[in-house]
Each structure stands twice: as structure tokens, then as C-alpha cells.
N, C-alpha and C positions, 0 to 999 in steps of 0.2 A: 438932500443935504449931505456935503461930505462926511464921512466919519461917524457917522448916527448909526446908532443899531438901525439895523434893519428887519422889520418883521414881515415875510410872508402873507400871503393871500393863507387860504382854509384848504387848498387844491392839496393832495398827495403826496408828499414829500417837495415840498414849496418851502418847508420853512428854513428858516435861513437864520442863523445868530448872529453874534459880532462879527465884524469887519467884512461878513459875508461870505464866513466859514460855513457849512453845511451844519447840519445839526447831530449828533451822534447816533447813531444806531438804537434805532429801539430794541430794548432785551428779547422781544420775537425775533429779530433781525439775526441776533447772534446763535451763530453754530451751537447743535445739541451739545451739551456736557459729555465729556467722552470717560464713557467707564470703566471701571478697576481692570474689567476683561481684555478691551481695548488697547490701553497703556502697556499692561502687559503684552499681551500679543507682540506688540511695534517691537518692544524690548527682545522678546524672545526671537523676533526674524532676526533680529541686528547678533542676538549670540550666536544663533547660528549661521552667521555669516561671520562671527569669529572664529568660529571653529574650522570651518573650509580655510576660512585666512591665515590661519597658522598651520593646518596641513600644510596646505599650497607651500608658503615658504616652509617647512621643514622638509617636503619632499624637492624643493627648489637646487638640495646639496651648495648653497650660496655662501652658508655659512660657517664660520671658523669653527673648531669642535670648542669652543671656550663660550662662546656667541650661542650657539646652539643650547649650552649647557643654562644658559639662565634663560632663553626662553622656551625651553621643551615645558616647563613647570607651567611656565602661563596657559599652554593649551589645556592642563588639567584646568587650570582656577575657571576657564572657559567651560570648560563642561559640567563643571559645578555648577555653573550659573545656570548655564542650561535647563538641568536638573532640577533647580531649585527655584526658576522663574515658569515654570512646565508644570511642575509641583502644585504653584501656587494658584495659575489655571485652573490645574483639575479641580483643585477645591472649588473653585468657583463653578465648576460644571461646562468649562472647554476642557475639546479634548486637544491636547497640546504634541504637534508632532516636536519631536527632540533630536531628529537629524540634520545633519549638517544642510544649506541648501547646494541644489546643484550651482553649475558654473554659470546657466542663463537666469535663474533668478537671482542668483546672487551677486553678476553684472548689474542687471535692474535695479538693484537695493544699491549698490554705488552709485549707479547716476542718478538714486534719488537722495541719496545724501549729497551729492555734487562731489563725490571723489572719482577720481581721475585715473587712481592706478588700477593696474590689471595684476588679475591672480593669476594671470598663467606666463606674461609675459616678466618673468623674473630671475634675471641675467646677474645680478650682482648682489651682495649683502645689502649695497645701500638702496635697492630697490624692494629688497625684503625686509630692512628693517624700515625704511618711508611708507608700507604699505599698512605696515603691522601698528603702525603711530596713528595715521589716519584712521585706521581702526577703530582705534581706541579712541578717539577724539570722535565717532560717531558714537561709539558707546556712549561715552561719556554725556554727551548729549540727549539722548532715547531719554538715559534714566534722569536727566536734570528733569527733560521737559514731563514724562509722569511723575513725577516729586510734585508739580503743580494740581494735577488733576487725582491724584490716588486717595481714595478716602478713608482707606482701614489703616492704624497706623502700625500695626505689623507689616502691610505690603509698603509703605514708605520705608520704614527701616530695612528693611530688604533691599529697597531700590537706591536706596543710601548707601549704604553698605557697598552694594555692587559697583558702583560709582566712584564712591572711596577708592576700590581695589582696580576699576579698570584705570582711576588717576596715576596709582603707583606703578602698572605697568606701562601706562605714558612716560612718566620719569625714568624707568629703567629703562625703555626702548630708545627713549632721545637721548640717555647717557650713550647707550652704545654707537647710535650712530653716529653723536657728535662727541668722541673720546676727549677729553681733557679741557671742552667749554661746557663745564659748569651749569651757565646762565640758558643754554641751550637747552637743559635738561629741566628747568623749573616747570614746573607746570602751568599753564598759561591762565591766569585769574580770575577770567569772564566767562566762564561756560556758558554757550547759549544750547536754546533746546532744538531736538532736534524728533521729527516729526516720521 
């Protein structure tokens, strides 16, 4: 009969709901809960591939010394985090390496966030300052998506926090690169997470 729910036979994954959608995943189905260590971790590879990301462009000499002067500070507020997402590890009982990564894993870590640009091939400002945004817009993501799974709420606030501040260095980055469009520089509304 057209349009009638339709119910399955009793056979293994036979059953079948409305219009003859599949039926949703049983809670066995769904992937373990990923832990506070976990979340973290992700986090802490992605700072440290901000840290290489802002050497890289400061030793790039791409930049104006004006341009240079407001982002040499972010590569501290970067190692802060480091620091203090490394921190939060050991308390947990990983042990948390806090160096920058090399140049092959930390190609791999871009093409697992789907960015494009390269740390070494950076010929202009607008290549160091597009690379250092994208950056930031993987940060920004890391700590959205552990904001969902973190369950102590001192590492949330943390990860808030850190979020917070790589948003403001998104805005100050897209100020620079796009001088005198504004709209260019807001921060973009929907952060999704990123894994």
C-alpha cells in the first residue's frame, strides 16, 4: 500500500520506519564517548601547529614591521595555550609533548583539516596573513567541537576561553589582511567543529 509505514521482517537490520527511512542507529552503533584526554590531545596537536604557523610566517620576512608588530604577541598568546592545554593533560596523566610539530606532521594536520595552504611556500603578506586565518579558524573549531564532549567544567572553561581568544586573533588577522573592509573582519557566526 502506497505511503503506509512500512514494517520489516525480525531479520538484522531489516527494520525500516516511515516512508522507508532506515531506522536510527542503536546506541551500540554509536562511536565510544571520546574523553577529556582525547579532546584535549586534538587540541593540543592543532597549538602546536600554531606555533610552527606563526614561526613559519615571522621567519617568511613577508611582513611590514607594523604587521609584524601586532602579530609577534599572538605567537606568545599561542604558547600559552600550549602550556596550559599540556598542563591540563598531565593532570590527567598524559604525558603531553609541548613542541612545535615538524613540517611533515604538520602538513598532515592541514590536510586533515582540509587547508590548503603551505608553511613554507610563503612569498607575500597576503599568503602569511591567509595562512595564519585558516589557522585560527582550525583552532577555533578543535575547541568548539571539545566544548561538546569535555566533562570537567574547568577544562571547558579553558577551552572556551581559548576559543574566545583564537576568535579575536581571527578578527585581528582578517583586519590586516583586508585593510579598511570592516565586514571582512567580523568573525564568522557558525563555527563548526572540527575533529
Amino acid at each position: 500500500m502506497a505511503g503506509a509505514v512500512a514494517f520489516a521482517g525480525t531479520g538484522a537490520g531489516a527494520a525500516v520506519g516511515l516512508a522507508g527511512f532506515p531506522r536510527p542507529a542503536a546506541a551500540d552503533d554509536a562511536p565510544p564517548p571520546v574523553s577529556d584526554a582525547e579532546a584535549l590531545s586534538k587540541c593540543l596537536v592543532v597549538e602546536r601547529l600554531m606555533v610552527l604557523g606563526y614561526r613559519q610566517v615571522l621567519a617568511s620576512r613577508t611582513l611590514t614591521p607594523e604587521v609584524e608588530a601586532v602579530i609577534r604577541p599572538l605567537l606568545g598568546h599561542e604558547l600559552q595555550h600550549v602550556a596550559a592545554v599540556a598542563g591540563r593533560l598531565q593532570k590527567l596523566g598524559v604525558n603531553a609533548d609541548t613542541g612545535p610539530l615538524d613540517l611533515s606532521s604538520a602538513s598532515a594536520e592541514l590536510s586533515k583539516h582540509n587547508v590548503k595552504d603551505s608553511l613554507t611556500e610563503l612569498h607575500t603578506m597576503n599568503d602569511s596573513l591567509k595562512l595564519l586565518v585558516d589557522l585560527e579558524s582550525v583552532a577555533e573549531g578543535v575547541y568548539f567541537t571539545a566544548l561538546a564532549t569535555l566533562s570537567k567544567p574547568g577544562l571547558q572553561r579553558l577551552s572556551a576561553q581559548i576559543m574566545a581568544c583564537e576568535a579575536q586573533h581571527w578578527t585581528a588577522l582578517s583586519g590586516l589582511r583586508n585593510p579598511g573592509m570592516y565586514v571582512k573582519a567580523v568573525p564568522w557566526p557558525f563555527v563548526t567543529g572540527s575533529s
